[in-house]
N, C-alpha and C positions, 0 to 999 in steps of 0.2 A: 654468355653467362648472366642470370640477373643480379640486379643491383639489389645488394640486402635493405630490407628496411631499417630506415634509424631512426624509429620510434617504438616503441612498447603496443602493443597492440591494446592489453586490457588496460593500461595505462590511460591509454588518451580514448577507451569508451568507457571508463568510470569519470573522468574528465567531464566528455562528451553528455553522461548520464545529469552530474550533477551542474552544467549547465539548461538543460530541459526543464530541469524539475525547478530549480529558479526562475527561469523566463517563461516558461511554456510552450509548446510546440509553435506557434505561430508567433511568441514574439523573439524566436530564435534564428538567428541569418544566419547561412553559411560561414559567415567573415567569425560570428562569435565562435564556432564551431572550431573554424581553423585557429583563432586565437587561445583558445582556451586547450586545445589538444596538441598543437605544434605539429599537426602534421596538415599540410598542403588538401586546397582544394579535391586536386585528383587524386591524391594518396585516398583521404576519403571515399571520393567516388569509387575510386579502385576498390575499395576493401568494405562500404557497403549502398552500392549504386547510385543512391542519391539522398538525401535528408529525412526521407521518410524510412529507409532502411536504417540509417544510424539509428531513427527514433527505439524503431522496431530492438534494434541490439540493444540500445539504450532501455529502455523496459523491459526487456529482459535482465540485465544485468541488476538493476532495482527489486526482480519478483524473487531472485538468486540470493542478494545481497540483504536486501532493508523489508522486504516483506518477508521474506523466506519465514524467515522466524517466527513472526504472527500467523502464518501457514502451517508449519509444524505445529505448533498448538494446538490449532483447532483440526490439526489435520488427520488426529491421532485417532485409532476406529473406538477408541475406549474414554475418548475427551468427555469430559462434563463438566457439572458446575467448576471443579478445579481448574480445568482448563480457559473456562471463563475467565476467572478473576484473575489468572494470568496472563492472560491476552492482555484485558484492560491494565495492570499492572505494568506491563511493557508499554502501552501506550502513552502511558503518565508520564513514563521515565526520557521516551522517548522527547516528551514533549518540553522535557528541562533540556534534553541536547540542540544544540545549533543547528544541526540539519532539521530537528525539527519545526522551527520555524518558515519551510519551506512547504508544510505541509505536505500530501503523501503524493508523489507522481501518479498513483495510476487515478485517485480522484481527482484531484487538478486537470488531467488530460478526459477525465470523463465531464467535467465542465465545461472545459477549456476548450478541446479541441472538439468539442460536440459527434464526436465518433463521423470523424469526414472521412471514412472510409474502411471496406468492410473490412480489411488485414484489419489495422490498427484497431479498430472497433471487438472484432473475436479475441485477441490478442488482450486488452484493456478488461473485456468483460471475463473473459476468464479469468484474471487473479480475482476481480470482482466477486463473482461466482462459487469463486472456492473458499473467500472468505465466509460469505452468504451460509455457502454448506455449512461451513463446519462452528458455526454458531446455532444452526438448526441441529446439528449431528449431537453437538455438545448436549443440549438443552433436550434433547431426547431422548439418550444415554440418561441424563439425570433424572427424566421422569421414571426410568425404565427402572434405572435404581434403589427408587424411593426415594428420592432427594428434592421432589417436588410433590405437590400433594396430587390424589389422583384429577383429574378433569383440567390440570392447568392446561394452559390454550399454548403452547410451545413454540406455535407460530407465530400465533401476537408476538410474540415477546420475543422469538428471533429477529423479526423485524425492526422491533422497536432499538433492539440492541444493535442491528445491523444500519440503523440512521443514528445511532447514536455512535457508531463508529466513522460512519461517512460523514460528519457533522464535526470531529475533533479535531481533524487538520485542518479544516477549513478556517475553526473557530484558533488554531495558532499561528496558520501562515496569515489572519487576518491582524494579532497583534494580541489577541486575549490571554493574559497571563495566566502561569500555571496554575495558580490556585483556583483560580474559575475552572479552568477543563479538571482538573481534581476533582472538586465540586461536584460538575458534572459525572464525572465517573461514578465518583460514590455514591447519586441518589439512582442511577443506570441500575450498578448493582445493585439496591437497594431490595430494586423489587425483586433480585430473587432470594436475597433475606429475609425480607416479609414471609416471600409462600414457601420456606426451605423447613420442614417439619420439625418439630422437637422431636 
């Protein structure tokens, strides 16, 4: 008969999750892993092979959990300007909460771990990706709509918005108060109040 587990499974990989996103993949040991989850080396191994599996569950449970949200958003087939300024809106807010000061897991591990391997790396670049989309998706729904004037350049400026999104965790796990990433948010938006027609 096996022995039951006596540990919570999503218990100790939202544990597991928000140790990662503090230290980062490589300044993570095993030893932190089992301390922080309570459950034994091999319990781990058992349940997901080895450190780079935990990660793998581990980012998932992040793109589930703390990005998901920012994904619905922009993820929506009818998303536009509105959807923008509430992306950015949640980002702000985020950035008063305490987790926020860890800035975002999946850009930290696209810095951090410099994409040492293909899983990890498809895995990373797709929530990447799908934020990417639907900032482009957004912004060209609004043109479609008449919410931006004709000829604006939609991809300039998904761009522009999509480093200015990879750029705000960086700029809170690095220490810069909220008013400064505020700041920054509102002159982001700016420019699509500038070109948003009367």
């Amino acid at each position: 008969m096996a022995r039951p587990k006596e540990y919570c499974l999503s218990e100790a990989l939202d544990r597991a999750m928000r140790v990662f996103w503090a230290k980062g993949y490589f300044g993570t040991s095993v030893e932190d892993l089992v301390a922080a989850t309570g459950v034994s080396r091999y319990g781990l191994y058992g349940e997901f092979g080895d450190k780079n599996g935990l990660f793998l569950a581990a980012l998932q449970r992040y793109r589930t959990d703390i990005a998901g949200p920012l994904l619905d958003i922009v993820g929506q087939p009818d998303a536009s300007l509105g959807a923008l300024r509430a992306l950015f809106a949640m980002l702000a807010e985020f950035a008063r909460q305490p987790g926020g000061k860890l800035g975002c897991l999946v850009f930290n591990s696209v810095n951090e771990v410099g994409l040492h391997d293909e899983a990890t790396a498809g895995k990373i670049l797709e929530i990447r990706e799908q934020l990417s989309q639907g900032i482009l998706r957004a912004l060209t729904n609004a043109a479609a709509k008449g919410e931006l004037p004709i000829g604006f350049d939609v991809r300039r400026e998904a761009d522009f918005l999509f480093g200015i999104l990879h750029a705000l965790p960086a700029m809170n796990r690095a220490g810069v108060g909220t008013r400064a990433i505020e700041h920054v948010i509102a002159v982001a938006l700016s420019t699509l109040e500038a070109q948003t027609p009367t």
